[in-house]
C-alpha positions in Angstrom: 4.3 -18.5 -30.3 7.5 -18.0 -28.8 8.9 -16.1 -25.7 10.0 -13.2 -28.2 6.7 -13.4 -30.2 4.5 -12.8 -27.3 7.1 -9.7 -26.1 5.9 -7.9 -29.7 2.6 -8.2 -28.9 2.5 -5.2 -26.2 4.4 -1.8 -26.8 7.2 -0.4 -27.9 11.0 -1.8 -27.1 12.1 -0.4 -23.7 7.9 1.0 -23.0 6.6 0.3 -19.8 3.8 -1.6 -21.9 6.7 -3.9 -22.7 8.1 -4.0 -19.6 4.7 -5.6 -18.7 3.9 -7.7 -20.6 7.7 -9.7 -19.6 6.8 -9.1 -16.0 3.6 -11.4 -16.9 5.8 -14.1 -18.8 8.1 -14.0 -16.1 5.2 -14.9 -13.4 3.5 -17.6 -15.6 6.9 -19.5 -16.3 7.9 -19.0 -13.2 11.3 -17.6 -14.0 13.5 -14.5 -13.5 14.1 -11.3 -15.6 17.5 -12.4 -17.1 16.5 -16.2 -17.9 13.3 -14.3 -20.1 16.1 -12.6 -22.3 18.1 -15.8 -22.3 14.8 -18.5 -23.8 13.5 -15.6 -26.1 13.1 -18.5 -29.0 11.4 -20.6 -26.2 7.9 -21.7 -27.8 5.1 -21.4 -25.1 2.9 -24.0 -24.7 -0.9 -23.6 -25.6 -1.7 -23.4 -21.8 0.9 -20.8 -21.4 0.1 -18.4 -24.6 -3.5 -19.0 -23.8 -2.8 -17.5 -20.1 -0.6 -14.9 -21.1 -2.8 -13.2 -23.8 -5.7 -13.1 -21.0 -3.5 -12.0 -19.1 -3.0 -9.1 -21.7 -6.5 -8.3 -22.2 -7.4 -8.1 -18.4 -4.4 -5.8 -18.9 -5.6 -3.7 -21.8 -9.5 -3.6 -19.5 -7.4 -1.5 -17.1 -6.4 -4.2 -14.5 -3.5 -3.7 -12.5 -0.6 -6.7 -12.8 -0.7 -7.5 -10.0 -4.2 -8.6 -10.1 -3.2 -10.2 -13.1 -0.5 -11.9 -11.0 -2.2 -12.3 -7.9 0.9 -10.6 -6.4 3.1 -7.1 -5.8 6.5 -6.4 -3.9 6.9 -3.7 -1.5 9.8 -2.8 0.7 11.6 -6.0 0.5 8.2 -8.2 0.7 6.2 -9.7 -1.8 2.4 -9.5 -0.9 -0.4 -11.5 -1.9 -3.0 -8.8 -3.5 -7.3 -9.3 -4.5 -9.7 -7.5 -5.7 -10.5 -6.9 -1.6 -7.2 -4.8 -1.6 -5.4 -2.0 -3.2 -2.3 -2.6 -4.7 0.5 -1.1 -2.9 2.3 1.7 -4.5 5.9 2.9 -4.7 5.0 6.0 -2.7 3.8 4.6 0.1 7.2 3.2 1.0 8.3 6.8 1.3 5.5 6.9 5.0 8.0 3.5 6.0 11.4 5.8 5.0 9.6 8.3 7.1 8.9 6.1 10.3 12.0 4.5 10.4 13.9 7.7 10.9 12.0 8.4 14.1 13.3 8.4 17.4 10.8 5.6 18.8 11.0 3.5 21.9 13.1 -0.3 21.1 9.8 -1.6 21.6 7.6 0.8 20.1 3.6 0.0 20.6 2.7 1.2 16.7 -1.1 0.8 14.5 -1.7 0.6 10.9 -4.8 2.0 10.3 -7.0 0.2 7.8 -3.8 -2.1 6.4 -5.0 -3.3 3.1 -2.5 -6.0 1.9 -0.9 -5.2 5.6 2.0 -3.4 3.2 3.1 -0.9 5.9 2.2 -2.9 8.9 4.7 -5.6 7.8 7.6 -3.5 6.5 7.4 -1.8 9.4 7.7 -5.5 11.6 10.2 -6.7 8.8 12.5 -3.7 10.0 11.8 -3.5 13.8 11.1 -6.9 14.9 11.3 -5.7 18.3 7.9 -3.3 17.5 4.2 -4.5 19.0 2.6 -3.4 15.6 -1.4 -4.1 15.3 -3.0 -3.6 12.3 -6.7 -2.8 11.7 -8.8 -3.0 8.5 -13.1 -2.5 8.2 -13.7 -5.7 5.5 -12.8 -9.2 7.0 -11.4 -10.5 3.8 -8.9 -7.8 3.5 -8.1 -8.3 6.9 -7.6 -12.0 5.4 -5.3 -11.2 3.2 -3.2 -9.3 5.3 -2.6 -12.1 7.6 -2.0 -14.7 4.8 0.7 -11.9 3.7 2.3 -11.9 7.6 2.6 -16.0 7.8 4.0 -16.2 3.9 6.6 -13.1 5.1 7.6 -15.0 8.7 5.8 -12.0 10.2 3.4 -13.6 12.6 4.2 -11.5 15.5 1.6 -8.6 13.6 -1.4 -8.7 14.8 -4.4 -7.8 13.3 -7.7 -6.4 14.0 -11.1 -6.1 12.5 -13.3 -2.7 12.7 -13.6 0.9 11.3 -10.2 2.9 12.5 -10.4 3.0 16.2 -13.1 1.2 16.5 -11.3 -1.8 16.0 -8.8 -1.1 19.4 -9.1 -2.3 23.0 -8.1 0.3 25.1 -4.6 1.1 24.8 -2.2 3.6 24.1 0.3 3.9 20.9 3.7 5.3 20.4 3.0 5.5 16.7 -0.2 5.8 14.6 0.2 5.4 11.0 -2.3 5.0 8.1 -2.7 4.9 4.5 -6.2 6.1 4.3 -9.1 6.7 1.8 -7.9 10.3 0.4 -9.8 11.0 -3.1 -12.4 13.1 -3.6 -15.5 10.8 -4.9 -15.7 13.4 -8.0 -11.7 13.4 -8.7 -11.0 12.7 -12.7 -8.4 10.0 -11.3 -11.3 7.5 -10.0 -11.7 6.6 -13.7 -8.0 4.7 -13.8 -8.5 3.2 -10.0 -11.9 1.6 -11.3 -11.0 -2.2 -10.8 -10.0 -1.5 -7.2 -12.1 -1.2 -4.2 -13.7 2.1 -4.0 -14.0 1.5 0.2 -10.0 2.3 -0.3 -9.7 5.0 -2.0 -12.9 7.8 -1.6 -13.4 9.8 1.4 -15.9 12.2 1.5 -15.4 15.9 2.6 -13.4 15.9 -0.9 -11.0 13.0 0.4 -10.4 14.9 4.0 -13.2 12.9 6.2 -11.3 9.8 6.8 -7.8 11.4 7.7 -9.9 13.9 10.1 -11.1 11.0 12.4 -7.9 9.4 12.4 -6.0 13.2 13.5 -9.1 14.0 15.9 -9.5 11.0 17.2 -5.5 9.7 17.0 -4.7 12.4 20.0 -6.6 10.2 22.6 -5.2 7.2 22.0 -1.4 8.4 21.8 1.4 8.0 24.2 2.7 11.3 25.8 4.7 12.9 22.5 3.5 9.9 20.0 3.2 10.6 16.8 0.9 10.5 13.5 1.7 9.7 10.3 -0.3 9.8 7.1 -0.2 9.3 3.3 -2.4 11.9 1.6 -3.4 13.4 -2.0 -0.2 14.7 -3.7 -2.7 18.1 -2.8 -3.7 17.7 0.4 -0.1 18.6 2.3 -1.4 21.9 3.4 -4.9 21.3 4.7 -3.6 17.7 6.7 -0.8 20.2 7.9 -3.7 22.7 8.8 -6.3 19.9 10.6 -3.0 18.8 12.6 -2.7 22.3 13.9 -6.2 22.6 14.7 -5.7 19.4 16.7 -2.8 20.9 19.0 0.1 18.6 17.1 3.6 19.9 16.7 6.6 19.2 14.7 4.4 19.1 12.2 5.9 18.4 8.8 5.4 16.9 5.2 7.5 14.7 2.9 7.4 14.4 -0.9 7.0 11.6 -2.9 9.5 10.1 -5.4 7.2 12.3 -8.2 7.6 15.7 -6.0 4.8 15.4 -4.7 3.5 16.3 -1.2 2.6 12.8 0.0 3.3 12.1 3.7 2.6 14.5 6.7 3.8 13.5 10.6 3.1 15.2 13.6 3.7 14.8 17.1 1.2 15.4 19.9 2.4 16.4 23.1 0.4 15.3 25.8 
């Protein structure tokens, strides 16, 4: 089989299915996008075809890539992903837009709140190297993971912390707190396509609301004077985070859309 033979075997011309499946051959030959389109009557060997079309089926079982690959890029990093982590989305990059804009202290005392693959926690370093960023996360291997992705990014500054949201803090104060936290409903129709990644980091119960209510309620006490909060949430969650935020005595309140439209990222400020 060669390169162009395998291509046929997933999609349409110009599908996303297609788009794929030469993301995969580009991982396992190691090469880039426009050196695929230039071997297309390279023959794979039997190790290679043998890889690839598991690679397809794990695929076709409803397995992210970047399992597949053991790898995803975000902001301009490319971070190590398991099974123990979610794989970072496009959207999320949208909370880092949102932080970088803010008017923060040079060297801003910031947490990321249950990091996953530390995604926000080191695009956040990557851009303000200056920053005392800590991020947390409740499962030791994820936490593992993040740190592999800080020393393979030249990140080691980040530093990381292992416990249930604030639980995992000494006693200090932050400029910034910002999280990417479990926001589906455990009954929301949507689980079905997330089923190969970890449940832990994606349901919250009080239909997807419980998690992002500790971190507001809880956020206020261990905030600078006018430090701010900012979440990724349920594309239908804007007004009721907006609402809790109220409740809590934040201002400036506000929420950004997502590439989609979508209400995706709320801030706040608390004045204390």
């Amino acid at each position: 089989m060669n390169i162009a033979q395998a291509l046929e075997l997933k999609g349409e011309i110009d599908s996303y299915e297609r788009q794929e499946a030469a993301w995969l051959l580009e991982h396992l030959l190691g090469i880039q996008a426009i050196e695929l389109k230039l071997r297309l009557e390279q023959d794979l060997t039997e190790i290679q075809e043998q890889a690839y079309l598991d690679g397809l089926a794990r695929i076709e079982q409803g397995e992210p890539l970047a399992y597949v690959t053991g790898s995803q890029p975000f902001w301009t990093l490319d971070l190590k992903v398991t099974h123990d982590t979610l794989v970072p989305r496009p959207d999320t990059e949208i909370l880092v837009e949102t932080v970088l804009k803010l008017q923060l202290d040079q060297k801003a005392n910031v947490v990321d709140l249950g990091t996953g693959t530390g995604a926000i926690a080191l695009a956040l370093a990557s851009e303000r190297p200056e920053w005392q960023i800590t991020a947390t996360d409740i499962f030791q291997p994820t936490l593992d993971v993040a740190q592999e992705n800080a020393v393979r990014n030249g990140l080691i500054r980040v530093q990381f912390c292992c416990g249930a949201w604030f639980e995992a803090l000494s006693d200090q104060k932050f400029d910034l707190i910002v999280s990417n936290p479990p926001y589906i409903d455990p009954d929301d129709v949507h689980m079905q396509m997330l089923k190969s990644e970890p449940e832990r980091a994606l349901i919250s119960d009080n239909h997807g609301m419980a998690d992002i209510e500790i971190i507001i309620q809880q956020g206020r006490n261990w905030l600078k004077a006018n430090g701010w909060i900012v979440l990724e949430h349920g594309y239908d969650q804007g007004k009721i985070v907006r609402d809790t935020f109220e409740q809590q005595g934040f201002q400036q309140i506000k929420t950004i859309k997502d590439y989609g439209g979508n209400d995706r990222v709320t801030l706040a400020q608390f004045y204390a």
